[in-house]
C-alpha positions as CSV (number, residue, x, y, z in Angstrom):
1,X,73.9,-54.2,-13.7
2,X,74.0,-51.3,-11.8
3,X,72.6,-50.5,-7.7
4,X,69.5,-48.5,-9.1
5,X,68.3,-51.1,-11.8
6,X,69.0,-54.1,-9.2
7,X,66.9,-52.2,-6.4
8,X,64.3,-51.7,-9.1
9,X,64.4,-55.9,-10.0
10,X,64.0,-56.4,-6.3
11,X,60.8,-54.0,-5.9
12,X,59.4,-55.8,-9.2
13,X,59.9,-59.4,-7.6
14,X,58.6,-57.9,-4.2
15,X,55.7,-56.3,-5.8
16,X,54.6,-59.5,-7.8
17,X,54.8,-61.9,-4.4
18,X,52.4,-59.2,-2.8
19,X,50.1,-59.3,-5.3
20,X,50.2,-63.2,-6.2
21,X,46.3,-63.6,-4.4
22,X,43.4,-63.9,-7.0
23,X,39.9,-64.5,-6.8
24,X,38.6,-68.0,-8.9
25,X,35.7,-68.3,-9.9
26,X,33.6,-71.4,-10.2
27,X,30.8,-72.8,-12.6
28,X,27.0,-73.2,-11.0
29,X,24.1,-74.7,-12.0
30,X,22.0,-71.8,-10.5
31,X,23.2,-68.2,-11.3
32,X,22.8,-67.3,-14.9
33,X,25.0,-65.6,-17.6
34,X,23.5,-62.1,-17.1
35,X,23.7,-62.0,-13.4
36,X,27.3,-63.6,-13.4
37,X,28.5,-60.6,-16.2
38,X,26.4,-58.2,-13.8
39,X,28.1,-59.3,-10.5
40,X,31.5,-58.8,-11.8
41,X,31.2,-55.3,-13.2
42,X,30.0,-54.7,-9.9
43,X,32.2,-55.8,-7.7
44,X,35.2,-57.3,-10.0
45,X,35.1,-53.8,-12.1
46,X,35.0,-55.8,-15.3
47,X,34.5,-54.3,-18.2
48,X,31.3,-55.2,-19.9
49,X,33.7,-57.6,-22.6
50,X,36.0,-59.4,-19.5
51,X,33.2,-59.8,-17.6
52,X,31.6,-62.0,-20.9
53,X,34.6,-63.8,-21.2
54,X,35.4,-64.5,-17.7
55,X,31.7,-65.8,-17.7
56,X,32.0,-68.4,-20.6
57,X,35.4,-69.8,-19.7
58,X,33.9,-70.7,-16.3
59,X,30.7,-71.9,-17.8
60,X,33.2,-74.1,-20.2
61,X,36.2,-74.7,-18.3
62,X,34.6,-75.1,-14.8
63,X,36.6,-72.1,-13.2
64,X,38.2,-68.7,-13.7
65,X,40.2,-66.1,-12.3
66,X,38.5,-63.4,-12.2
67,X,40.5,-60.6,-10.2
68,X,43.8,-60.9,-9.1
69,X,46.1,-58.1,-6.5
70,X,46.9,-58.1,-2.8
71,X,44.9,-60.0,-0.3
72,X,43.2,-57.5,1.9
73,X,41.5,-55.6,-1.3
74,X,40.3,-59.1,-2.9
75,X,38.9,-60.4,0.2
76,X,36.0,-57.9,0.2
77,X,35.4,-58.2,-3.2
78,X,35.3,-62.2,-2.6
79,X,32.8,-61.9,0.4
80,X,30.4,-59.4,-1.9
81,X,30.7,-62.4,-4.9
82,X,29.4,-65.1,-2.5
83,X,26.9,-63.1,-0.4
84,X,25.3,-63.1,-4.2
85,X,25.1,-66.6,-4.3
86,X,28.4,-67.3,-6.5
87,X,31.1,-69.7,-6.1
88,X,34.5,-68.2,-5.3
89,X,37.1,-68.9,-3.5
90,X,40.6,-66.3,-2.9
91,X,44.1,-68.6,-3.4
């Protein structure tokens, strides 16, 4: 392996430890399916199919991630989701 490709492997490893945060979603008994898909094609950017799926494996599974990337952009985005009254947490 070459300098060039094994400075390149070390700003791939680099870049995925910055970007290891992600937003989790969890299941409610209070906010329903529409305003769960609306919420995160609002502040997620879902499209209108992952924010459907997202919404059902958290209604089935208990929990989902829902956004992942570096810290400092998912912690907005993880403040706007519970000032609507979801449950989310940022690992």
């Amino acid at each position: 392996m070459g300098t060039k490709e094994k400075i390149q492997e070390d700003v791939d490893v680099l870049e995925k430890e910055v970007n290891q945060h992600e937003i989790v979603l969890h299941n409610d008994d209070v906010n329903s399916f529409d305003f769960v898909i609306d919420s995160l094609i609002d502040v997620c950017e879902h499209t209108l199919e992952q924010a459907e799926q997202c919404t059902i494996l958290v209604h089935y599974k208990g929990k989902c991630t829902v956004k992942t990337g570096e810290l400092k952009e998912l912690q907005s985005r993880c403040s706007k989701l519970l000032s609507l009254g979801l449950s989310a947490e940022l690992v």
